[in-house]
C-alpha positions in Angstrom: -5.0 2.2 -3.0 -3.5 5.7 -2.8 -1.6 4.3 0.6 -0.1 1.2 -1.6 0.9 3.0 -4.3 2.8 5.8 -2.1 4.3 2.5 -0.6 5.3 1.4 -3.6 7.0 4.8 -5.1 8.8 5.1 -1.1 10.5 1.7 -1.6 11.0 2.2 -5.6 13.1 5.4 -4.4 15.1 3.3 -2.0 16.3 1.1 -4.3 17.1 4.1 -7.0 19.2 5.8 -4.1 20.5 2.3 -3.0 22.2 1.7 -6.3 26.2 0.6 -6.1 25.9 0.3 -2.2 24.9 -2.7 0.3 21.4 -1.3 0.9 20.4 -2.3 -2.9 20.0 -6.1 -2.4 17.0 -4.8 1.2 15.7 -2.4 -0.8 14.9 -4.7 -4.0 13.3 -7.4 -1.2 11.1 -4.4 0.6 9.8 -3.1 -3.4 9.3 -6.6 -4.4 7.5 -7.5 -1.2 5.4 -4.1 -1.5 5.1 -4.7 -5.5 3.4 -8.5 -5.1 1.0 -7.7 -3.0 -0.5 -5.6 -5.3 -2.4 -9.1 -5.7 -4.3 -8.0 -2.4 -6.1 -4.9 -4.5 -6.0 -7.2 -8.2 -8.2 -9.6 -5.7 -10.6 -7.1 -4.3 -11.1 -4.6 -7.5 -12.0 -8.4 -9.4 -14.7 -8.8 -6.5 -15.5 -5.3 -7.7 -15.8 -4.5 -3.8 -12.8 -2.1 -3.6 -14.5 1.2 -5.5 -18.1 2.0 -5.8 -17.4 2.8 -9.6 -17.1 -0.2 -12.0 -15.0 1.8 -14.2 -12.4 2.3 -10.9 -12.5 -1.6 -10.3 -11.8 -2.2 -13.5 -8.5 0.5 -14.3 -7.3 -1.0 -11.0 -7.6 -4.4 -11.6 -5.8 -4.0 -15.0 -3.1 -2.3 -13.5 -2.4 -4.5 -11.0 -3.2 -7.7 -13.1 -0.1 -6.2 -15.6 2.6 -6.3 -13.3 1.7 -9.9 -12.0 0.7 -11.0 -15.2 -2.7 -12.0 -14.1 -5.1 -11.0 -16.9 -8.1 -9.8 -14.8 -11.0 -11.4 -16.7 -9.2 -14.4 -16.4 -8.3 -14.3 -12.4 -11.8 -13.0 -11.9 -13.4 -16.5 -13.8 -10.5 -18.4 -11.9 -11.4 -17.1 -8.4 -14.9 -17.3 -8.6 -15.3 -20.4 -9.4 -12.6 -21.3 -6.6 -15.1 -19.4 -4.0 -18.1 -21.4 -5.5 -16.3 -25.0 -5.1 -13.5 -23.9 -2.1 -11.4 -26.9 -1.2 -13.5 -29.3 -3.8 -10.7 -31.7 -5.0 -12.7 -31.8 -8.4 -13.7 -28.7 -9.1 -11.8 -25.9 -7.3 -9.2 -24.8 -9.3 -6.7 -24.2 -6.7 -6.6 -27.6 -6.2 -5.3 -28.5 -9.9 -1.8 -27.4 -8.3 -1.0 -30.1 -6.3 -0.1 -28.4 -2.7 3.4 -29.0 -1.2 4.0 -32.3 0.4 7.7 -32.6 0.5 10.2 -30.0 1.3 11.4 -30.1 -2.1 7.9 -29.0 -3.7 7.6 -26.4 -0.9 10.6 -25.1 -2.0 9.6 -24.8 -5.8 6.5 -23.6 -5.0 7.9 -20.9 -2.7 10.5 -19.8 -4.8 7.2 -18.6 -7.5 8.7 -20.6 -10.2 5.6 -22.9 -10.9 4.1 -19.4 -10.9 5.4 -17.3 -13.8 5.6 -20.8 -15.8 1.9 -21.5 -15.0 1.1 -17.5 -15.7 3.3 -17.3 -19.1 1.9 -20.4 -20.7 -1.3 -19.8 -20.1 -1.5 -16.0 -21.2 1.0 -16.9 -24.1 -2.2 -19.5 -24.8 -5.4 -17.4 -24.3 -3.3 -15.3 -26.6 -3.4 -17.6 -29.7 -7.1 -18.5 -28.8 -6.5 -21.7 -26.9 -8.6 -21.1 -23.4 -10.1 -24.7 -22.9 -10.0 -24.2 -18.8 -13.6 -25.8 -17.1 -14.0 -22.4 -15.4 -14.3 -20.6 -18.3 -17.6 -20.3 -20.0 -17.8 -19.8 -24.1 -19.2 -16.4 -23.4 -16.2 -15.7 -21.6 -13.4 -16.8 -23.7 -13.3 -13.9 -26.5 -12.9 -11.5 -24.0 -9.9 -13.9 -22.2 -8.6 -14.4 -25.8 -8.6 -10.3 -26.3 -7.2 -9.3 -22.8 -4.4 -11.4 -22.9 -3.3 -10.6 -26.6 -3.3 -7.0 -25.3 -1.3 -7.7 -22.2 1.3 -9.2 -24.4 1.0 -6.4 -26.7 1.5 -4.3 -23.8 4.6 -6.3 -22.8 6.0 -6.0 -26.5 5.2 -2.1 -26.7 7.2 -1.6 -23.5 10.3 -3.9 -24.0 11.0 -2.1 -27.0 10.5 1.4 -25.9 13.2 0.5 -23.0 15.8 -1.1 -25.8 15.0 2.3 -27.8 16.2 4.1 -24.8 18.7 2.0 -23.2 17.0 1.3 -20.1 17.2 -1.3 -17.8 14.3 0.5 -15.8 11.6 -2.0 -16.1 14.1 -5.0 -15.1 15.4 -3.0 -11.8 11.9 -1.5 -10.7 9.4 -4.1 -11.9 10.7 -7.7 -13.4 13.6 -8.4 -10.7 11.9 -6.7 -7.9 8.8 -9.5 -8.9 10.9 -12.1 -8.7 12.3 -11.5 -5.2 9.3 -10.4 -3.6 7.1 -13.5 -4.7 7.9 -16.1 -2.5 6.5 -13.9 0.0 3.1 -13.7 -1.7 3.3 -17.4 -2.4 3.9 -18.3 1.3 1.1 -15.9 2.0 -1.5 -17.8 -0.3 -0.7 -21.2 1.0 -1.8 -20.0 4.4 -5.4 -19.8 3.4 -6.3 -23.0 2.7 -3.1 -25.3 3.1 -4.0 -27.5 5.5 -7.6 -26.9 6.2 -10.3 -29.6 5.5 -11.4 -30.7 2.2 -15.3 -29.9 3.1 -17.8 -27.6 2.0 -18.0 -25.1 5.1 -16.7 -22.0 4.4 -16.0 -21.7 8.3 -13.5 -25.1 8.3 -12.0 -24.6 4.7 -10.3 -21.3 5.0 -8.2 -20.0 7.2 -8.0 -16.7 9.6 -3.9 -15.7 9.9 -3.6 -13.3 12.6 -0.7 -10.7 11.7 -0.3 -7.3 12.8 -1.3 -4.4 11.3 0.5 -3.1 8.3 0.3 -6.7 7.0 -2.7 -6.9 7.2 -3.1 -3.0 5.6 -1.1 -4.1 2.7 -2.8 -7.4 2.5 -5.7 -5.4 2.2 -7.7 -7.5 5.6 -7.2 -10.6 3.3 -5.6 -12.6 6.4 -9.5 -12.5 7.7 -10.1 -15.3 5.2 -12.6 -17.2 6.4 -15.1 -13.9 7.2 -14.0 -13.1 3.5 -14.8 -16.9 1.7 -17.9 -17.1 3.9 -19.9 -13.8 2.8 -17.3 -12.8 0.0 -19.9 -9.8 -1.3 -18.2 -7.7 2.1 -15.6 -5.3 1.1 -12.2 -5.7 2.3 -12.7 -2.5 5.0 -15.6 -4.6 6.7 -13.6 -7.6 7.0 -12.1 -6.4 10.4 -15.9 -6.3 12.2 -17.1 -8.9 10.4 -14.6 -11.4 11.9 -15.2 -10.0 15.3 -18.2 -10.7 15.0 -18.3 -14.2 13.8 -15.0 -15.0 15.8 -16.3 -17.9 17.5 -17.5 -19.8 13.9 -14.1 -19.3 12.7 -12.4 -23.5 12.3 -8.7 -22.9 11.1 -6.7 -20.3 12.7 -3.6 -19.4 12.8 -1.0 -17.1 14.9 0.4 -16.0 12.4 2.2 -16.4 9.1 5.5 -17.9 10.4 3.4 -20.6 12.3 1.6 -21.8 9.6 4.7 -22.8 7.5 6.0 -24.1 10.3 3.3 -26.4 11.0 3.2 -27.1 7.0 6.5 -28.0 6.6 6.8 -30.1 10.2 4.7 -32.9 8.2 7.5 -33.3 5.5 10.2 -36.0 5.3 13.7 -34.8 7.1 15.5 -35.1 3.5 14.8 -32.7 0.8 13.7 -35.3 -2.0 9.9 -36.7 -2.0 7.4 -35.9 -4.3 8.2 -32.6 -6.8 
């Protein structure tokens, strides 16, 4: 965590020196590329498999959840109930989103749009007390309800302390850098399932990506996917020996990142219409 935050203060610097010159526009894409996949420890501290200390889990998951505007409580009920029912048509919630089948949708659902729509309604929502999602229990919705209404106060509280001051701080080094850097975290999370079959193994369903190292240090070992959906209780730092060792039960693998897009998008129509 230490490591991703010192990333994330290097490339914040670059763009504060970059200001005025060419190097601005690279050095927003590198801190909004290093900024989004602060979803890789949001994922892991919700596992509570990142920290042996609850209270560390939680401060980090917060944190992260913030500046992605993914209300922990919320992503944890979310993701848990897509590791119970993993590529279940009717009851994984991943699947509500219907997944790119035209280069149009890819497009839109590259470009993160779908997401900050999807992630503003909803908390905007939980806020005034409407959670009626099938993943979330009764027991859990007052503590949805509450953590979204104090993300938003969060949000309120810090928009007006930058128009007190006159700074356009949080737009240069957090909203805008967001923006650019997600279509990179939203290609990333179409690799691991995109494509893979609609069936209850955990070793056909999700997909390994093999990348090199630093992506898969800042994807905290997330591209081991199917080592991590099959015994999901393993923290991130064992993923690396635990696919080693089950290498031969893996079903969908991938060379890489670039390959599965390519592969993805090779099924769509030549034109860029189709379905939205």
């Amino acid at each position: 965590m230490a490591g991703h935050i010192v990333a994330l203060f290097i490339t914040g610097y670059c763009v504060s020196l970059s200001v005025g010159t060419f190097w601005w526009a690279p050095a927003l894409l590198a801190h909004g590329f290093v900024l989004v996949f602060l979803f890789a420890p949001l994922h892991e501290t919700i596992h509570r498999t990142a920290f042996r200390s609850r209270w560390m889990n939680t401060a980090v998951s917060w944190f992260c959840g913030a500046l992605l505007v993914l209300p922990p409580n919320f992503f944890r009920a979310f993701h848990f109930a897509h590791h119970r029912y993993t590529q279940d048509p009717e009851r994984d919630p991943e699947l509500r989103y219907r997944k790119p089948t035209s280069w149009r949708s890819y497009l839109r659902t590259v470009s993160g749009i779908p997401y900050w729509q999807e992630r503003l309604t909803t908390t905007w929502a939980a806020a005034m007390g409407r959670v009626n999602a099938p993943f979330i229990s009764g027991l859990a919705r007052p503590g949805i309800v509450r953590e979204a209404r104090m993300l938003l106060a969060l949000y309120g509280v810090l928009g007006v302390c930058s128009f007190a001051v006159g700074s356009a701080a949080l737009i240069y080094y957090w909203i805008l850098p967001a923006v650019i850097g997600m279509p990179f975290l939203r290609m990333f999370l179409l690799a691991e399932h995109t494509g893979c079959p609609l069936v209850a193994d955990m070793h056909a369903n999700s997909r390994t990506t093999l990348t090199h190292a630093a992506m898969r240090r800042l994807a905290w070992n997330m591209p081991f996917h199917t080592a991590h959906h099959v015994y999901p209780g393993v923290p991130f730092h064992g993923l690396p020996e635990l696919h080693r060792r089950m290498r031969d039960g893996v079903g969908c693998e991938a060379s890489g990142y670039f390959s599965v897009q390519r592969e993805l998008v090779s099924k769509f129509p030549l034109h860029l219409g189709g379905e939205g």
